[in-house]
mmCIF file of the N, C-alpha and C atoms, coordinates in Angstrom:
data_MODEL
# 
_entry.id   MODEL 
# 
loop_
_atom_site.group_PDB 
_atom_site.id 
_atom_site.type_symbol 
_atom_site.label_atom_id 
_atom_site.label_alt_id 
_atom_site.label_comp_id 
_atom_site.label_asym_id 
_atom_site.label_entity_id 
_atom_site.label_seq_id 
_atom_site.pdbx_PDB_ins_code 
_atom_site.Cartn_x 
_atom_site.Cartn_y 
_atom_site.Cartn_z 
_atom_site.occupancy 
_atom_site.B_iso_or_equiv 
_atom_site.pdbx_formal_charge 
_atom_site.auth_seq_id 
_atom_site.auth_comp_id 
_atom_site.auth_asym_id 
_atom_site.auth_atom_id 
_atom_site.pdbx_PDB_model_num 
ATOM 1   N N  . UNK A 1 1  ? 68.546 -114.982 -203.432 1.00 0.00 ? 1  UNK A N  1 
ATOM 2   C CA . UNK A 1 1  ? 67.872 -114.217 -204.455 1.00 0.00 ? 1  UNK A CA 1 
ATOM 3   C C  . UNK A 1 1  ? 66.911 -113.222 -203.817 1.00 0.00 ? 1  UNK A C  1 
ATOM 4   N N  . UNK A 1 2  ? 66.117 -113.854 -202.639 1.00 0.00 ? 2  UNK A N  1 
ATOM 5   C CA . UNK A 1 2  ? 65.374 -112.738 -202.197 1.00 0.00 ? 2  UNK A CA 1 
ATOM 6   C C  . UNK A 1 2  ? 66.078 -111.637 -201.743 1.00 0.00 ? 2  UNK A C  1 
ATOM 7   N N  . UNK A 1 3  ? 67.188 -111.933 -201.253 1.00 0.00 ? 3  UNK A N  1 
ATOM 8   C CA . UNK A 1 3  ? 68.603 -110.610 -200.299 1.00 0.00 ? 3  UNK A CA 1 
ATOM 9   C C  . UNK A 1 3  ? 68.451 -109.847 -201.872 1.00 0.00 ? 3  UNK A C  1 
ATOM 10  N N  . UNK A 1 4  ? 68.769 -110.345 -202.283 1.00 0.00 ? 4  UNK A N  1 
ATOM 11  C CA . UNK A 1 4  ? 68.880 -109.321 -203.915 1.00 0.00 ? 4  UNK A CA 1 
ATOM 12  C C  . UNK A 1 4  ? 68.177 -108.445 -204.044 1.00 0.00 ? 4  UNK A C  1 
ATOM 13  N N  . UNK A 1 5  ? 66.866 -109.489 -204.134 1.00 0.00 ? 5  UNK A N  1 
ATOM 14  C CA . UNK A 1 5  ? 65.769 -108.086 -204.964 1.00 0.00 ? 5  UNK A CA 1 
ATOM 15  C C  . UNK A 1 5  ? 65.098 -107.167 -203.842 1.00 0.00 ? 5  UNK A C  1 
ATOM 16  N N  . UNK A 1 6  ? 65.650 -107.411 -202.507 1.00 0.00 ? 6  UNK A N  1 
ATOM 17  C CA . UNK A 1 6  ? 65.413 -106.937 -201.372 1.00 0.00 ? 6  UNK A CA 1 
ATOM 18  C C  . UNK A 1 6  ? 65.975 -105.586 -201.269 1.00 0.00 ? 6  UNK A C  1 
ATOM 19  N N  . UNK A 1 7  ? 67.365 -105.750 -201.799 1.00 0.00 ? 7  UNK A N  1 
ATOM 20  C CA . UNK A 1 7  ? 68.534 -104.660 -201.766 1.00 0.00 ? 7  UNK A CA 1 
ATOM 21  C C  . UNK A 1 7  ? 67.860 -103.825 -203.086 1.00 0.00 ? 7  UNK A C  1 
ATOM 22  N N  . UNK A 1 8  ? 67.850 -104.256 -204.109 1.00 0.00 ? 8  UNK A N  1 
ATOM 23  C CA . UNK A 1 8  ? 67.428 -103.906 -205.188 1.00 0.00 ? 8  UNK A CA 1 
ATOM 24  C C  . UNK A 1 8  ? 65.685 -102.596 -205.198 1.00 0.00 ? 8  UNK A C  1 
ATOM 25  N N  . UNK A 1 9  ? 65.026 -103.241 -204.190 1.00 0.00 ? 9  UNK A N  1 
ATOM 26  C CA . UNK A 1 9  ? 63.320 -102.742 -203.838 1.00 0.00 ? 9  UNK A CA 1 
ATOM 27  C C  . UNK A 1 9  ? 64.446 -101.306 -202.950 1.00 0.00 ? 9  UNK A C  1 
ATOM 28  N N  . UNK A 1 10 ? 65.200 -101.524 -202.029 1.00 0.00 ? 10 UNK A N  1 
ATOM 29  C CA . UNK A 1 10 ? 65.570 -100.548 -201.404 1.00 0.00 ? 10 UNK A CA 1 
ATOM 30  C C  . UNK A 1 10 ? 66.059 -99.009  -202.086 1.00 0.00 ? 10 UNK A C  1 
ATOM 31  N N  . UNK A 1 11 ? 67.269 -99.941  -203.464 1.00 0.00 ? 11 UNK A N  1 
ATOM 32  C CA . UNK A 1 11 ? 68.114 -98.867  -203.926 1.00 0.00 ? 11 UNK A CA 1 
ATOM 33  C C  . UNK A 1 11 ? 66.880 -97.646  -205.023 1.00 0.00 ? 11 UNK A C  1 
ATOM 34  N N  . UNK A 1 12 ? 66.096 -98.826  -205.359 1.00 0.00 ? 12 UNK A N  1 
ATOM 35  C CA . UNK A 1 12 ? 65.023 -97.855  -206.209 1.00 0.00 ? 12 UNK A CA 1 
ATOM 36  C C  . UNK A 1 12 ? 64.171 -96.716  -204.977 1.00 0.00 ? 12 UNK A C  1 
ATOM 37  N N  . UNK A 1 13 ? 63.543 -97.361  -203.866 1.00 0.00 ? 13 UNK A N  1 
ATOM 38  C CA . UNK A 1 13 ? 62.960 -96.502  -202.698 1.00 0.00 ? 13 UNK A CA 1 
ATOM 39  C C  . UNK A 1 13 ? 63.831 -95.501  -202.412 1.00 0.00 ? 13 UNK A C  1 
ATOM 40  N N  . UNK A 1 14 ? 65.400 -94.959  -202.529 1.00 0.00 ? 14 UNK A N  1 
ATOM 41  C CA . UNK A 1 14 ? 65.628 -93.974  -202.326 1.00 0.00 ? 14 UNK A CA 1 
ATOM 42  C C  . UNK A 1 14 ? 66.714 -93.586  -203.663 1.00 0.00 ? 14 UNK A C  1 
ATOM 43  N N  . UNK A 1 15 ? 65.929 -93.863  -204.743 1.00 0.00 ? 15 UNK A N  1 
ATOM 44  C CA . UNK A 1 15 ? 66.168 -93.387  -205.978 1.00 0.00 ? 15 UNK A CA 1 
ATOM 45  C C  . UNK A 1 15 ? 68.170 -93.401  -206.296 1.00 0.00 ? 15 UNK A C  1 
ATOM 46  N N  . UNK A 1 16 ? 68.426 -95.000  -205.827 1.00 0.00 ? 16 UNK A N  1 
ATOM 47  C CA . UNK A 1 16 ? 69.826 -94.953  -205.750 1.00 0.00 ? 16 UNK A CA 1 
ATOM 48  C C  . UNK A 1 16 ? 69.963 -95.611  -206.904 1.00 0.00 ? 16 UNK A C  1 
ATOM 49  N N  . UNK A 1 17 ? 71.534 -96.062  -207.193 1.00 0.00 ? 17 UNK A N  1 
ATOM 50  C CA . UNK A 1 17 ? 71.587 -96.899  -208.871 1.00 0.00 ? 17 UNK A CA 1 
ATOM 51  C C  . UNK A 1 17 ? 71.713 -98.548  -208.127 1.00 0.00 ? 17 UNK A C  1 
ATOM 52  N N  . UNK A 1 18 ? 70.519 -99.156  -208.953 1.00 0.00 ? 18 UNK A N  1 
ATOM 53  C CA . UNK A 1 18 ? 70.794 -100.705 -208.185 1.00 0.00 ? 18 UNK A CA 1 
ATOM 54  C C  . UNK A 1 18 ? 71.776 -101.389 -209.496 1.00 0.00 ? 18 UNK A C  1 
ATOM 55  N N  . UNK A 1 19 ? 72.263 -100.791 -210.448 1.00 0.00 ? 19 UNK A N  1 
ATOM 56  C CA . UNK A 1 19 ? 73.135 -101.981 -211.369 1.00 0.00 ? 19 UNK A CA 1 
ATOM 57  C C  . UNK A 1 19 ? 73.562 -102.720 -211.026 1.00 0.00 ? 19 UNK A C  1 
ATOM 58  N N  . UNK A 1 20 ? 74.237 -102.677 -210.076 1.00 0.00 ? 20 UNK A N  1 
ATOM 59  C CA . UNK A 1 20 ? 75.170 -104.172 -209.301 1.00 0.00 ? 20 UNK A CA 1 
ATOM 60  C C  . UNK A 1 20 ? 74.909 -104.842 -208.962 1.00 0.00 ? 20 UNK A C  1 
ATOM 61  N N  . UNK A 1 21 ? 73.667 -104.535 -208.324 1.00 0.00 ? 21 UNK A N  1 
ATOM 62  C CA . UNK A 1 21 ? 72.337 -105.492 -207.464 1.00 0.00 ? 21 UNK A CA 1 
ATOM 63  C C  . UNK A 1 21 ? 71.723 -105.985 -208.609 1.00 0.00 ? 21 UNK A C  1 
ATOM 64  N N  . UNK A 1 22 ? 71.802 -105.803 -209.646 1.00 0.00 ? 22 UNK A N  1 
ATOM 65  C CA . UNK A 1 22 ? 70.339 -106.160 -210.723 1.00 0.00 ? 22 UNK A CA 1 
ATOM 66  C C  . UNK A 1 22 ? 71.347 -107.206 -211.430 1.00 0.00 ? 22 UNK A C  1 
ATOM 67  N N  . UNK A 1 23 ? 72.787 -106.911 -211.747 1.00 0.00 ? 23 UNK A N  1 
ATOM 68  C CA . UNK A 1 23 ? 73.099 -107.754 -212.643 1.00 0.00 ? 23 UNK A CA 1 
ATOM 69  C C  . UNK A 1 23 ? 73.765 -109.056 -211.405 1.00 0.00 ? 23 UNK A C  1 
ATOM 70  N N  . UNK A 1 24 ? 73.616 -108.827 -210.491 1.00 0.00 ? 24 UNK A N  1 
ATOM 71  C CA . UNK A 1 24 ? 74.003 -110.049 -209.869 1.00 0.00 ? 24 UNK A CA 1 
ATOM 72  C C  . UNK A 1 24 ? 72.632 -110.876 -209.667 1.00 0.00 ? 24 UNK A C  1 
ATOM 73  N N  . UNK A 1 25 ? 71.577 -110.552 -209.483 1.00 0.00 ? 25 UNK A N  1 
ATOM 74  C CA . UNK A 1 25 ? 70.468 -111.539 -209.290 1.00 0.00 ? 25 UNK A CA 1 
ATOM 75  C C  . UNK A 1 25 ? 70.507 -111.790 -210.631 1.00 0.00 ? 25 UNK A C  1 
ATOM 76  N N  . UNK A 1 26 ? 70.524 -111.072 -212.214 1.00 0.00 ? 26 UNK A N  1 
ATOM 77  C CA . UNK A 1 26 ? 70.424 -111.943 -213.104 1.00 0.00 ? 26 UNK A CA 1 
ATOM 78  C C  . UNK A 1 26 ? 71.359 -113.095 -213.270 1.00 0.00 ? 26 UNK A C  1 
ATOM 79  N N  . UNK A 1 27 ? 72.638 -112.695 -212.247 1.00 0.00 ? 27 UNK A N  1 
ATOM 80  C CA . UNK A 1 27 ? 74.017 -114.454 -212.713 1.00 0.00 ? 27 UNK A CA 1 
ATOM 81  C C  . UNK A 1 27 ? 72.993 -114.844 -211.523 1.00 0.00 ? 27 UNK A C  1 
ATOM 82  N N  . UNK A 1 28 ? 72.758 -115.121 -210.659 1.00 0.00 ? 28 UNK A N  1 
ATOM 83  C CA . UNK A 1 28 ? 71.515 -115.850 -209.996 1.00 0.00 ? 28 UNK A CA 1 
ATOM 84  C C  . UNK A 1 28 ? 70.976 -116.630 -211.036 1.00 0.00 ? 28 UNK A C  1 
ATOM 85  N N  . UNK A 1 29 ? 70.146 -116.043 -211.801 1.00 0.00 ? 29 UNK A N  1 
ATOM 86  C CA . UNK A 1 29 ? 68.848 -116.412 -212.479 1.00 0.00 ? 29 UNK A CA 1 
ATOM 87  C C  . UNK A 1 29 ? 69.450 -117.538 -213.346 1.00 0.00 ? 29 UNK A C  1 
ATOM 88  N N  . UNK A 1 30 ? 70.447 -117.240 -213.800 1.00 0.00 ? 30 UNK A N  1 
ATOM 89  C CA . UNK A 1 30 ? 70.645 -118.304 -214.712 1.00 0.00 ? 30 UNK A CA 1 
ATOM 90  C C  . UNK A 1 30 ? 71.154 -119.613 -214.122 1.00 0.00 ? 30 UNK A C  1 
ATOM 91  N N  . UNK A 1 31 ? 72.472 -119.065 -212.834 1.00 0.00 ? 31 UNK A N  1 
ATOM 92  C CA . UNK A 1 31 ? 72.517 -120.543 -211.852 1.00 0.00 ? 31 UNK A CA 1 
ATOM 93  C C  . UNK A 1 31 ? 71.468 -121.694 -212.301 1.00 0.00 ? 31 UNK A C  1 
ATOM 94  N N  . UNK A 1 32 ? 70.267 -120.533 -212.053 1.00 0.00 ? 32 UNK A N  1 
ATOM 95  C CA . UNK A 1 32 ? 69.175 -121.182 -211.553 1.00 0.00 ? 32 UNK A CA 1 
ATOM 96  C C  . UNK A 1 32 ? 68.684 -122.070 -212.376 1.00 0.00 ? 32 UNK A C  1 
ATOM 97  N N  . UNK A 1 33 ? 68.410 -121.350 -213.672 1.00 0.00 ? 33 UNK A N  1 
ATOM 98  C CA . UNK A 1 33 ? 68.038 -122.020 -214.390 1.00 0.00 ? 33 UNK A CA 1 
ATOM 99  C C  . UNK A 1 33 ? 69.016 -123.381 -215.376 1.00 0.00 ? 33 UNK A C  1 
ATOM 100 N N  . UNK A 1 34 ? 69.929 -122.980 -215.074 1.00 0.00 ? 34 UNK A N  1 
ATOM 101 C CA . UNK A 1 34 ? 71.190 -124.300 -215.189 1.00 0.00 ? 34 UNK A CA 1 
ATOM 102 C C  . UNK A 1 34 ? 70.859 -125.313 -214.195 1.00 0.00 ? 34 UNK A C  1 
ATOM 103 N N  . UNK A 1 35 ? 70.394 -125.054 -212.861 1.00 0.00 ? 35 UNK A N  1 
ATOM 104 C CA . UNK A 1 35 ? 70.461 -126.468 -211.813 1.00 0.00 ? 35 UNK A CA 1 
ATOM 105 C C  . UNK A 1 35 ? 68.833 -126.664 -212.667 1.00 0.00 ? 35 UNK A C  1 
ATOM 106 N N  . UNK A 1 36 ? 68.159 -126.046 -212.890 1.00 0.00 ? 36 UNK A N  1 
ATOM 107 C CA . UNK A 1 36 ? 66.567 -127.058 -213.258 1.00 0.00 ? 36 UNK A CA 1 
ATOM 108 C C  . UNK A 1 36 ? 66.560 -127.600 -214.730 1.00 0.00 ? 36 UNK A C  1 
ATOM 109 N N  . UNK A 1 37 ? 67.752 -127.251 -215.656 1.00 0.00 ? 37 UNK A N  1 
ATOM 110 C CA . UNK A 1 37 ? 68.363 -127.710 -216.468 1.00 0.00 ? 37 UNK A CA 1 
ATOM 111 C C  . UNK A 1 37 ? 68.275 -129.357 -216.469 1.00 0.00 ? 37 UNK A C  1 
ATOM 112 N N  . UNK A 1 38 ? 69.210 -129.189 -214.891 1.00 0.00 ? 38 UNK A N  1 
ATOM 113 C CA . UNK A 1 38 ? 70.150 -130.302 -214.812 1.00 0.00 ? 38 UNK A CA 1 
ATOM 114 C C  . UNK A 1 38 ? 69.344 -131.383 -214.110 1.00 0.00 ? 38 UNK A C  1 
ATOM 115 N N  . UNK A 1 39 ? 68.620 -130.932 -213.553 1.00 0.00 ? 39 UNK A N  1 
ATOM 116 C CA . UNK A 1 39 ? 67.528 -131.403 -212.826 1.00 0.00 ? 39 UNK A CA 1 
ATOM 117 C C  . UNK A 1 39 ? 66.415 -132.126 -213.603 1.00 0.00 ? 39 UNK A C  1 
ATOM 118 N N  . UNK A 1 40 ? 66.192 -131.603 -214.383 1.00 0.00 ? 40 UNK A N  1 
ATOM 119 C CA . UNK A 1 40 ? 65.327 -131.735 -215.778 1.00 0.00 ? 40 UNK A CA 1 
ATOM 120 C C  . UNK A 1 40 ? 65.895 -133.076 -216.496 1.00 0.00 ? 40 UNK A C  1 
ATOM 121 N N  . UNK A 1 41 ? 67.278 -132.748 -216.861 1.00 0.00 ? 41 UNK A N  1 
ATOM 122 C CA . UNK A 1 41 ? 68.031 -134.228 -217.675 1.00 0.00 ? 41 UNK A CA 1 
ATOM 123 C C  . UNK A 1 41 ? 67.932 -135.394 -216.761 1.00 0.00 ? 41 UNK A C  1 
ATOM 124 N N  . UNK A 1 42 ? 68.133 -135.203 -215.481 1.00 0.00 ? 42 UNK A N  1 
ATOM 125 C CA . UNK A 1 42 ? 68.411 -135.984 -214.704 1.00 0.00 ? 42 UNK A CA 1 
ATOM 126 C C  . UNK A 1 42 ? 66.999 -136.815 -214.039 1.00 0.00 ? 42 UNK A C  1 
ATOM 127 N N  . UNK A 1 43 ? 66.193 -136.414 -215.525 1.00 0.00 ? 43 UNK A N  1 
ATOM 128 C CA . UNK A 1 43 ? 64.583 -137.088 -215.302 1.00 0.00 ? 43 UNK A CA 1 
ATOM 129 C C  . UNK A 1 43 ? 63.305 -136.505 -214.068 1.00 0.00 ? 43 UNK A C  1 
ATOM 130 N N  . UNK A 1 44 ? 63.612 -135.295 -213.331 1.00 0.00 ? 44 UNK A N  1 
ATOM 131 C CA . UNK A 1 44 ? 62.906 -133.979 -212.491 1.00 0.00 ? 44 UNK A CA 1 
ATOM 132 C C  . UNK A 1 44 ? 62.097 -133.921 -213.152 1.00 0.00 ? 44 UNK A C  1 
ATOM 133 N N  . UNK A 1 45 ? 61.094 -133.691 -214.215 1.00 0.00 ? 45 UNK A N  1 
ATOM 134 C CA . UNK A 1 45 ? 60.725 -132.818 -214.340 1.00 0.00 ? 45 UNK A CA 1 
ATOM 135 C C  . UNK A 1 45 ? 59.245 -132.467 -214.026 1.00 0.00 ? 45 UNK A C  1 
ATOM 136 N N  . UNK A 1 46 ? 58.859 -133.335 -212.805 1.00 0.00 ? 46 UNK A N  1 
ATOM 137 C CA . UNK A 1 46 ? 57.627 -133.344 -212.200 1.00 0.00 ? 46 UNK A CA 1 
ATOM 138 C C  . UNK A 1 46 ? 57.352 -131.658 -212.187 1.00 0.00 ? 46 UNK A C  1 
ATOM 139 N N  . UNK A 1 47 ? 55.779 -131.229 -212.542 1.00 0.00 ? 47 UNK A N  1 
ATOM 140 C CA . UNK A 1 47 ? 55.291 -129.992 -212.232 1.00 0.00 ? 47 UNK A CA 1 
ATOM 141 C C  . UNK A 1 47 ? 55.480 -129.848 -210.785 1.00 0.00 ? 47 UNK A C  1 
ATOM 142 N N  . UNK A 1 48 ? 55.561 -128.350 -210.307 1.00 0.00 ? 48 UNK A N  1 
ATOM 143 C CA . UNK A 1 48 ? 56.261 -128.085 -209.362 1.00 0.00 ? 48 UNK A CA 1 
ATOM 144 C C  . UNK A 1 48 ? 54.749 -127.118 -209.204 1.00 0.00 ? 48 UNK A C  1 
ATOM 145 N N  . UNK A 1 49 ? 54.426 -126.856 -207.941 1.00 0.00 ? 49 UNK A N  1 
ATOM 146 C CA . UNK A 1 49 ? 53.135 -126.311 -207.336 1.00 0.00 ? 49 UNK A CA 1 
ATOM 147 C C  . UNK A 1 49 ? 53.452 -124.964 -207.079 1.00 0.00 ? 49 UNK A C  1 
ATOM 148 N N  . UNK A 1 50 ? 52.648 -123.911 -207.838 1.00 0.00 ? 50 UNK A N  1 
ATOM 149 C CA . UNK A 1 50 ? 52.605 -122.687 -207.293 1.00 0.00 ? 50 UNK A CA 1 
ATOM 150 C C  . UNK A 1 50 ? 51.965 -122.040 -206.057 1.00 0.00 ? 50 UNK A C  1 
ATOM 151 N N  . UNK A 1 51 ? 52.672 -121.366 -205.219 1.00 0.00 ? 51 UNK A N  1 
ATOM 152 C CA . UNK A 1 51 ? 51.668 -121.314 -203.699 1.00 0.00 ? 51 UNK A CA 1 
ATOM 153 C C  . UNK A 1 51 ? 50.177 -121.360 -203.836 1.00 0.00 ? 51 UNK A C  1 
ATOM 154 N N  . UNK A 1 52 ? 49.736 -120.588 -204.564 1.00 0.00 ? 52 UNK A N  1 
ATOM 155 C CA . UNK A 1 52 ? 47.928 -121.336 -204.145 1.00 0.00 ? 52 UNK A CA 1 
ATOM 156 C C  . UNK A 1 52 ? 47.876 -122.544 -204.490 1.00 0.00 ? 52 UNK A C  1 
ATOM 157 N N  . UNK A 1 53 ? 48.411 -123.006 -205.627 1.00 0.00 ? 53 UNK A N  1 
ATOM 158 C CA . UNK A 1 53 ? 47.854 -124.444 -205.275 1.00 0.00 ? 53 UNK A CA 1 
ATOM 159 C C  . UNK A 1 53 ? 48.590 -125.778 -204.303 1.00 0.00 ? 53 UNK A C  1 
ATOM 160 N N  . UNK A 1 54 ? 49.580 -125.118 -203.514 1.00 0.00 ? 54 UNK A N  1 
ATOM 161 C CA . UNK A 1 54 ? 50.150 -125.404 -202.551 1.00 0.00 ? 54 UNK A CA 1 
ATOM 162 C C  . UNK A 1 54 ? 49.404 -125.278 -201.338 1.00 0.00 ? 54 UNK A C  1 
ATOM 163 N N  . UNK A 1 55 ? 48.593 -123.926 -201.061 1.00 0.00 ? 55 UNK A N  1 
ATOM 164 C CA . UNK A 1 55 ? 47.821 -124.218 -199.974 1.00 0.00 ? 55 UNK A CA 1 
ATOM 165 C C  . UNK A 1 55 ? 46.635 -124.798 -200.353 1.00 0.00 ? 55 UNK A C  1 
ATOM 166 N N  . UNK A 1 56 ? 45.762 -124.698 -201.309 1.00 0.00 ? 56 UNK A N  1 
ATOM 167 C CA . UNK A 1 56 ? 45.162 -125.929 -201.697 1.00 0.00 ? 56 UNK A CA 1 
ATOM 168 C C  . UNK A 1 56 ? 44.952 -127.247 -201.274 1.00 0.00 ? 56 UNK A C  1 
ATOM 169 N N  . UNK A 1 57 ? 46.273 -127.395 -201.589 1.00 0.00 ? 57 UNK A N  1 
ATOM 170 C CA . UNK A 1 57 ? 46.518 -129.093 -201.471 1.00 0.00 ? 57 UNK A CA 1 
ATOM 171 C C  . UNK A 1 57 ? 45.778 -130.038 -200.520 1.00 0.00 ? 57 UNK A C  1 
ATOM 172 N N  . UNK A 1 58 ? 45.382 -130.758 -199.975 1.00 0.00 ? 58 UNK A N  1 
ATOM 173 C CA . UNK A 1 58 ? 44.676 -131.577 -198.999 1.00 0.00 ? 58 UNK A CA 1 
ATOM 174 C C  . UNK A 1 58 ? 45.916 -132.796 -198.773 1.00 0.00 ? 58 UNK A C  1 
ATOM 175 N N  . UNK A 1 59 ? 46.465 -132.089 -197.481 1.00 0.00 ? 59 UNK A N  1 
ATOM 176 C CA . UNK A 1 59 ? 47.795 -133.077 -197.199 1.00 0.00 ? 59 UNK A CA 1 
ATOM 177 C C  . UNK A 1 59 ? 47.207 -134.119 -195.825 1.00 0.00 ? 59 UNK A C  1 
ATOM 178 N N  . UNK A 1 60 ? 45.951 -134.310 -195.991 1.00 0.00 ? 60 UNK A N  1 
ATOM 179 C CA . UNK A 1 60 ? 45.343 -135.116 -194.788 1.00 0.00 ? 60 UNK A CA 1 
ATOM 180 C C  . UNK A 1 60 ? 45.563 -136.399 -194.918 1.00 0.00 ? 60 UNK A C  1 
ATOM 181 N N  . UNK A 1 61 ? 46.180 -137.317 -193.960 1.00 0.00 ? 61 UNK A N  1 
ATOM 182 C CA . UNK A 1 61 ? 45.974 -138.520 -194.103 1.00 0.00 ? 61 UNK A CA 1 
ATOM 183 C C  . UNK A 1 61 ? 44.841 -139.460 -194.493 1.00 0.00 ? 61 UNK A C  1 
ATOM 184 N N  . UNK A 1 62 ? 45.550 -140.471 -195.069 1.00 0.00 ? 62 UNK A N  1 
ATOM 185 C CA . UNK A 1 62 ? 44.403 -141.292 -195.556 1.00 0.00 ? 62 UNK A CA 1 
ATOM 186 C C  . UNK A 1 62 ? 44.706 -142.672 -194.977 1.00 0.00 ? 62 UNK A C  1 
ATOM 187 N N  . UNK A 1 63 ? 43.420 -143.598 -194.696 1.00 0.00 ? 63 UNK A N  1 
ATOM 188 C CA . UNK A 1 63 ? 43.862 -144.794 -194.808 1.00 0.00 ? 63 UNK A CA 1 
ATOM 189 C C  . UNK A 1 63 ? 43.615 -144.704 -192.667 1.00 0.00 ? 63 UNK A C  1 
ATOM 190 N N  . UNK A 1 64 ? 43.385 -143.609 -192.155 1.00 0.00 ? 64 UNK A N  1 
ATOM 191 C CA . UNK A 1 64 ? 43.357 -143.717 -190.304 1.00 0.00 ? 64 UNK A CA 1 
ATOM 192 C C  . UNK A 1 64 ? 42.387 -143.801 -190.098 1.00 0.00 ? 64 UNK A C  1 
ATOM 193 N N  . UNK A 1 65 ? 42.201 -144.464 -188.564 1.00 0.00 ? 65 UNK A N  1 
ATOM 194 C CA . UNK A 1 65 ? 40.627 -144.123 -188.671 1.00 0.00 ? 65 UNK A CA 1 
ATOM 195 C C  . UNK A 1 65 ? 41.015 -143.097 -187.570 1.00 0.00 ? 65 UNK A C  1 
ATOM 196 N N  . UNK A 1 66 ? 39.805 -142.687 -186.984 1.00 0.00 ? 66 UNK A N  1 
ATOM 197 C CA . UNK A 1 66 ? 39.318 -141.675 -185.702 1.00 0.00 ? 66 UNK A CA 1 
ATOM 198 C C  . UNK A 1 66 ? 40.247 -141.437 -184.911 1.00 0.00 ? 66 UNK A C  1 
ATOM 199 N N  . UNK A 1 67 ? 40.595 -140.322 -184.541 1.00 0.00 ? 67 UNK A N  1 
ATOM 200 C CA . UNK A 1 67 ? 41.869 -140.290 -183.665 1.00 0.00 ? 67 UNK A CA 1 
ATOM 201 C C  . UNK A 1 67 ? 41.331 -140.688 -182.138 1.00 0.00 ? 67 UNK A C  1 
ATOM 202 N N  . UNK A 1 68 ? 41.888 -141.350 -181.382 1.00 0.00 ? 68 UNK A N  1 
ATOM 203 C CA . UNK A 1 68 ? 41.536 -141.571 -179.984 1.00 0.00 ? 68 UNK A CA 1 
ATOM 204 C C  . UNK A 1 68 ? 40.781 -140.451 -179.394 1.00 0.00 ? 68 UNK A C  1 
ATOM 205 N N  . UNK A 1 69 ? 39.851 -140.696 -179.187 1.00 0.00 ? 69 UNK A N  1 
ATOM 206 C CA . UNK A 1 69 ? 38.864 -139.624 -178.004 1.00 0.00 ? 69 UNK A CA 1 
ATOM 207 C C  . UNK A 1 69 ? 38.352 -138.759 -179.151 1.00 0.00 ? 69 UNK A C  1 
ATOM 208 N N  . UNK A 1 70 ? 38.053 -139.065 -180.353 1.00 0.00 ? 70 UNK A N  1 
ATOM 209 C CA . UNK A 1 70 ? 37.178 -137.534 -181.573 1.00 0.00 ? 70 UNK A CA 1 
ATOM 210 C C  . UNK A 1 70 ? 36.586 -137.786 -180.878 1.00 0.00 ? 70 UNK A C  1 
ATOM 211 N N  . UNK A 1 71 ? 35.216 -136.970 -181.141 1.00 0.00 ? 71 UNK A N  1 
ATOM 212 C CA . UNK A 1 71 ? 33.910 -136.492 -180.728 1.00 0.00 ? 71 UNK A CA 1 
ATOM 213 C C  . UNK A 1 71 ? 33.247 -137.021 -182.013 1.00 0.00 ? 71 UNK A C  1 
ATOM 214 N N  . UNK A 1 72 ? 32.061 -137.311 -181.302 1.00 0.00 ? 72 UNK A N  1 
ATOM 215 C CA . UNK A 1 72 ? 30.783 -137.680 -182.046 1.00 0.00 ? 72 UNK A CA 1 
ATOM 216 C C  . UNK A 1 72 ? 31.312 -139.261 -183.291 1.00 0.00 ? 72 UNK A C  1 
ATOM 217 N N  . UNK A 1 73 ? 32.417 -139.806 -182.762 1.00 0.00 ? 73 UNK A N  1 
ATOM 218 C CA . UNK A 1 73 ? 32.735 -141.283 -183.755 1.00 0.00 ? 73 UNK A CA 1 
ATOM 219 C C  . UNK A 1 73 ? 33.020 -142.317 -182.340 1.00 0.00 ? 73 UNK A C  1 
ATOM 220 N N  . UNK A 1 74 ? 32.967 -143.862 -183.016 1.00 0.00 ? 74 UNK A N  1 
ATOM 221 C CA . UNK A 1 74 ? 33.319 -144.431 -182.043 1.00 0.00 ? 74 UNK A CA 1 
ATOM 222 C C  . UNK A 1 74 ? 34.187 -145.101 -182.285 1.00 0.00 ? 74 UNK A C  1 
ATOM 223 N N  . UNK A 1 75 ? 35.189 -145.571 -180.788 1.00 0.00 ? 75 UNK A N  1 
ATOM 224 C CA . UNK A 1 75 ? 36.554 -146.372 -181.443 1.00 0.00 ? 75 UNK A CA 1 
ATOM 225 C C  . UNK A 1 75 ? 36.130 -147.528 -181.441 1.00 0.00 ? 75 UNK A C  1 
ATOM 226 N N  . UNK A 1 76 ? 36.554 -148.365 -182.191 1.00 0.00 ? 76 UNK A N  1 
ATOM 227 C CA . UNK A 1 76 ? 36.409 -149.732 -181.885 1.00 0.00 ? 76 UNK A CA 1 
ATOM 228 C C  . UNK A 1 76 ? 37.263 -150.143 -181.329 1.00 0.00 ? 76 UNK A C  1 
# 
């Protein structure tokens, strides 16, 4: 899909006709939206994270202690 709208950003930058390009990312789109369809029935339908709140996220372990040799903690 990105090759698409890639080709698509191009054909407009030198004022070419993208129709072919446009109506093929829309049979894309719907693929698409048929597999999250299916995905969906098939009990998916956990919220899905938009990049900021993807980098957001705090993917730090829990549950460790001090990694061997930190600074300023002590190992036991």
């Amino acid at each position: 899909m990105l090759d698409a709208e890639s080709t698509i950003r191009q054909h407009i930058n030198h004022d070419e006709d993208c129709a072919e390009a446009s109506m093929q990312l829309m049979a894309m789109r719907v693929v698409m939206l048929g597999l999250i369809g299916e995905r969906n029935r098939l009990g998916g339908e956990e919220r899905l994270l938009d990049v900021d709140e993807r980098l957001k996220a705090d993917y730090r372990a829990v549950g460790r202690g001090p990694l061997k040799g930190a600074r300023g903690r002590r190992v036991r």
